[in-house]
N, C-alpha and C positions, 0 to 999 in steps of 0.2 A: 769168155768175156774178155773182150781186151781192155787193156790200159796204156793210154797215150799220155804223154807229157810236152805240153806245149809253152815254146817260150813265149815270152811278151812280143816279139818278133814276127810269130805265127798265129797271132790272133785271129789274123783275118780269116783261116783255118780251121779256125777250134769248132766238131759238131756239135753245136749244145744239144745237149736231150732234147728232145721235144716235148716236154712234162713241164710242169709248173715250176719244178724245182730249176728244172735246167735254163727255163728262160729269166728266172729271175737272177740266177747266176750271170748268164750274160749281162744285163743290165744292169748289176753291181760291178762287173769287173773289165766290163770291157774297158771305158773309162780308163778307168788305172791303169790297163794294160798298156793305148793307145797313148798314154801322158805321162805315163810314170806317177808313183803313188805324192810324192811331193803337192802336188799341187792340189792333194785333195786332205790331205794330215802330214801337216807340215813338220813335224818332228818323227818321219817313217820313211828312212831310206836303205829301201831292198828291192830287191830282185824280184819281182813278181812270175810268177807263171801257174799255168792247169793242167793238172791230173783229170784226165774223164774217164770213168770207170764204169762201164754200162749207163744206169741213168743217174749215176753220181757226179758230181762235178766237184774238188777238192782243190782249190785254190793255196800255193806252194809261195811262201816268201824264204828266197836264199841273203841270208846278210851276212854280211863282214862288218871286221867291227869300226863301231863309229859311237863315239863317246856322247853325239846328242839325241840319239835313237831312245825313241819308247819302247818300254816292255814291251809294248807285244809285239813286237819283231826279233829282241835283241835280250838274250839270258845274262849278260852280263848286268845291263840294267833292271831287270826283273828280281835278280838273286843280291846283286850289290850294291847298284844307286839307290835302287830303291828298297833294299832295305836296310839299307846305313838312315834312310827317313824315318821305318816303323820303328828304328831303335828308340823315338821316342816318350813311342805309346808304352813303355815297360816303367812300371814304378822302381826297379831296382837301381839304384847307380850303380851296382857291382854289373848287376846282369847287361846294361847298355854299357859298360865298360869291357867286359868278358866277347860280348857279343861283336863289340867292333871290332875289337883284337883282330877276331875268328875272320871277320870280313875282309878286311886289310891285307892279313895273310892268304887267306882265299887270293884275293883283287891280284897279288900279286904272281902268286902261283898261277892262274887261269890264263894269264895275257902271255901266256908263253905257251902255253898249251891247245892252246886252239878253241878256247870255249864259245867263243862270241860266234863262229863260224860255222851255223846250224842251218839246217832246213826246216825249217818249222811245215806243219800237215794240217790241213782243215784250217788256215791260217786265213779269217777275213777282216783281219788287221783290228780286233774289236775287243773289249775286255771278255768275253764271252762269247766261245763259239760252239754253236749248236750244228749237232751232225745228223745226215743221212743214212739212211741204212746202210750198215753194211756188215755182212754175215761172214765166218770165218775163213771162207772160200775167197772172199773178196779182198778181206784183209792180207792174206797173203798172197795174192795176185799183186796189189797197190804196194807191198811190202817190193816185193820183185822189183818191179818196176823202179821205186825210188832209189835199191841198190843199184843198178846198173846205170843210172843217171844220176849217180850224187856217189860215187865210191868213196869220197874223200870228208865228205858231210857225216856228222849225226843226222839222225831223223826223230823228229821231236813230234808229237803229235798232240798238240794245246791243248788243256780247258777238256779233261776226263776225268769223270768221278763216276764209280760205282752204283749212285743212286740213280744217274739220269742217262749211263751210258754201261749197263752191267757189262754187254755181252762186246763190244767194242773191249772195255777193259779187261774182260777175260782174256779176250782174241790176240789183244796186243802182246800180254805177258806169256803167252802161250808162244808166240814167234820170239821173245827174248826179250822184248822192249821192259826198262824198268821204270816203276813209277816213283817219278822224284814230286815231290811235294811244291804245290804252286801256291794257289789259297785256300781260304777259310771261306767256302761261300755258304748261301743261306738259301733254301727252298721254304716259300708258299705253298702251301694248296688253299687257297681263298675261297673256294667253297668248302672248304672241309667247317664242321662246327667246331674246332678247336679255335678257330681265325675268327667263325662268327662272334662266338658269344664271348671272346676277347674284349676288355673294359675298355681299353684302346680302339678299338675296331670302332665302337658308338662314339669314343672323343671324337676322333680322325674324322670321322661323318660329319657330327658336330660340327665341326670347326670349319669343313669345307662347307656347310650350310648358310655359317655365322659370318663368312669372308668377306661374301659380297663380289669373291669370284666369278666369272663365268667359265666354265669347259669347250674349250670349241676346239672343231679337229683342224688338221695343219693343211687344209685345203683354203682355212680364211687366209692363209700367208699371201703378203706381196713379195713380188722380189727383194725391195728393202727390208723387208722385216727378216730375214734370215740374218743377218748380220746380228740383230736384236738377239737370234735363238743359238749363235754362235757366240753370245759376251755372256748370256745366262750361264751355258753350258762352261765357259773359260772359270765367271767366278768359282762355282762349285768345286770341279774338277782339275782344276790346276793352279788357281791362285787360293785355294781352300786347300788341295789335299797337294798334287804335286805336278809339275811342270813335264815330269816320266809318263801322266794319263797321254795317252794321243790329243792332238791338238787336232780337231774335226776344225776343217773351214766350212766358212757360208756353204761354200760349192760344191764342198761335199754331202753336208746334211741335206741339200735344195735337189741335189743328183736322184739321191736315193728314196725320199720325200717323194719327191714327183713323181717317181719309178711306183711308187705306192712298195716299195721294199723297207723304207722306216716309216709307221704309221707313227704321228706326230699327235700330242695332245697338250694344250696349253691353256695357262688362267689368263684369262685377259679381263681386266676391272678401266675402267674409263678413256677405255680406246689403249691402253698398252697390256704389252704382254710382260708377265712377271716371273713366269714358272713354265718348264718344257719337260716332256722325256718323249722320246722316242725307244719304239719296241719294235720287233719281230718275233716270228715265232716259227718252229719247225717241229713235227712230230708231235706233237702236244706238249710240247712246253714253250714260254717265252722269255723272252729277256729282253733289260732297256738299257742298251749302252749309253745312249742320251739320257742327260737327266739335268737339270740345270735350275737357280731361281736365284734372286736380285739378293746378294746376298745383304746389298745396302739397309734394304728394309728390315724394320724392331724382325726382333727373332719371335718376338710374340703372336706374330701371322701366322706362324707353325705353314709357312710355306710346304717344306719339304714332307711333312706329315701328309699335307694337302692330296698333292701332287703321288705319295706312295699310295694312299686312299685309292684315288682317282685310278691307279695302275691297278690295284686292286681289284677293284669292282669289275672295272672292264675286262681282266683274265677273267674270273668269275662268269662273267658273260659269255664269255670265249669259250667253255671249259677247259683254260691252261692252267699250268704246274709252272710256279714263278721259279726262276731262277733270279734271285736277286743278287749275284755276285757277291763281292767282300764288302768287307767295311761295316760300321755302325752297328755290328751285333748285337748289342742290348737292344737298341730300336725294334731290330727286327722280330729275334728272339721275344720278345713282349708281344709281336703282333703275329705269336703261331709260327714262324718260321722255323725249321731246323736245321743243323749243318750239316757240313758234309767236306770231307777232303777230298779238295779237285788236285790231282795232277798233271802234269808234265810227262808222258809218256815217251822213254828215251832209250832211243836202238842205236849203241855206239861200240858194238862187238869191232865193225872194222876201223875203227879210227885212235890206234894207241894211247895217244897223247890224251884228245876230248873223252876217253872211256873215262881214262884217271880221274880227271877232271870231274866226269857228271857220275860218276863212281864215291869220290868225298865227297863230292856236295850232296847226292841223298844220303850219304851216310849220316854226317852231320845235324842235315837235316830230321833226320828219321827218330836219330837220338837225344839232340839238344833244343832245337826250335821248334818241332812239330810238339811236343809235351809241353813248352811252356806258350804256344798258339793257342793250343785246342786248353786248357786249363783256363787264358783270361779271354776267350773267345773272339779273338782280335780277326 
């Protein structure tokens, strides 16, 4: 099997599979390829290019470093910016004290070392990315491949956890790669009876009953209304949580929308729309990087309860396994979810300086923050 590695350059180039998977790859990325990612997540500037590996398609973002880059491009703000923010979620003052220290000193030692200047793997610029098959034979083909085209990069390989991705993470530590510690995500199985007969699961129903919502899919969208499902998604995601989420445009949710690549579901009550999330799904599991609602309105509309319901039901229908990413773990946790430590899988045998580098920061990791994550379930 070969493996080609194509720049944004060579797009015009690139043979997509001829499988499902491969066409919907072209029509996520060509785009980006052809325009540079800017102008579709305006806080994501890197390098774009593709890996095709038989009927696999692995999309490569190379960054250097830039101080207004989102995590999911850029480890400096994944491991620093943005967790100098979750220092706030910690009841300790020692512990948010102890802990900035540790960051600071990190921030400083890193920018000399070459941390920010990675290759990230299986990279579709998204808080969660869902993989194709790929068996140990392949792993270290694609493995190949990235050495002799990246000799001076780590290679980082996003968003692996053991539950959803056993044999990938075998695969990978088997060639050397080590797993440094990302997030705290949460898996659904929404048809399982643990999630049914949840006392929450009847509220959450309830309540979408009680609303006065309607559910309609994202094919009622006009062209105007994406703007609308790009301020939903801004309040949530970055003026709620942090400015580091990717900043999705119109143009880009509208891109992928229409591609039928993010299937869209939203409330709409007297001609507007109040609540979004957009999903995909691969291998039988899904995930919604879209997720968005007014956050102006009383909180007593349990919008967001709504709107998880609604993502519920419809996996359920699907027969998908939620990935519901990080964040709000008590929520989830109450409605059946379990966790699970996702990784950052990190091959930086040839690069001296970023090995040091991603060498104490799992260490760290492994010993100080991952026990005090997995204890308040952050």
């Amino acid at each position: 099997m070969t493996q080609t590695i194509y720049s944004a350059d060579a797009h015009a180039s690139i043979p997509w599979p001829e499988n499902e998977a491969g066409q919907r790859a072209a029509a996520w990325l060509l785009p980006l390829l052809r325009e540079g990612v800017s102008p579709f997540i305006r806080n994501v500037d890197t390098e774009l290019s593709v890996l095709v590996s038989g009927d696999a398609v692995l999309p490569l973002s190379t960054t250097e470093p830039r101080h207004h880059n989102s995590y999911v491009c850029s480890p400096r703000t994944h491991y620093i910016t943005y967790g100098r923010e979750e220092l706030d979620k910690l009841d300790s003052r020692l512990q948010r004290w102890l802990f900035r220290g540790a960051i600071d000193l990190m921030d400083l030692g890193f920018r000399f070392g070459g941390f920010d200047r990675v290759v990230y793997v299986n990279n579709w610029l998204l808080s969660t990315n869902l993989y194709p098959h790929l068996d140990p034979t392949d792993l270290e083909a694609v493995h190949a491949a990235l050495l002799e085209r990246f000799p001076r990069h780590p290679l980082v390989f996003r968003s692996v956890d053991e539950r959803a991705n056993p044999a990938i993470y075998a695969g990978l530590r088997a060639l050397g790669y080590r797993p440094v510690f990302s997030r705290f995500v949460w898996y659904q199985d929404p048809a399982s009876r643990e999630v049914q007969r949840r006392k929450n699961y009847r509220l959450d129903r309830s309540a979408l009953r009680r609303s006065g919502y309607e559910v309609v899919p994202g094919d009622a969208l006009e062209d105007a209304d994406y703007a609308r499902v790009e301020h939903l998604y801004n309040q949530l995601y970055l003026d709620k949580y942090s400015r580091f989420n990717p900043q999705f445009t119109a143009r880009f949710i509208s891109t992928l929308a229409r591609a039928g690549l993010l299937e869209l579901r939203l409330l709409r009550k007297d001609g507007r729309f109040d609540g979004v999330f957009g999903f995909y799904s691969r291998r039988g599991i899904g995930t919604a990087p879209l997720f968005g609602y007014d956050t102006s309105l009383p909180q007593k509309q349990g919008l967001y309860r709504i709107l998880s319901h609604v993502w519920s039901e419809l996996a359920r229908e699907r027969g998908l396994l939620i990935n519901a990413s990080a964040g709000v773990g008590a929520f989830k946790k109450s409605r059946g979810a379990i966790p699970a430590l996702e990784s950052n899988m990190v091959y930086a045998a040839h690069t001296p300086g970023p090995r040091r580098c991603w060498g104490l920061l799992g260490a760290l990791l492994d010993r100080v923050a991952v026990p005090t994550i997995v204890d308040k379930e952050l």
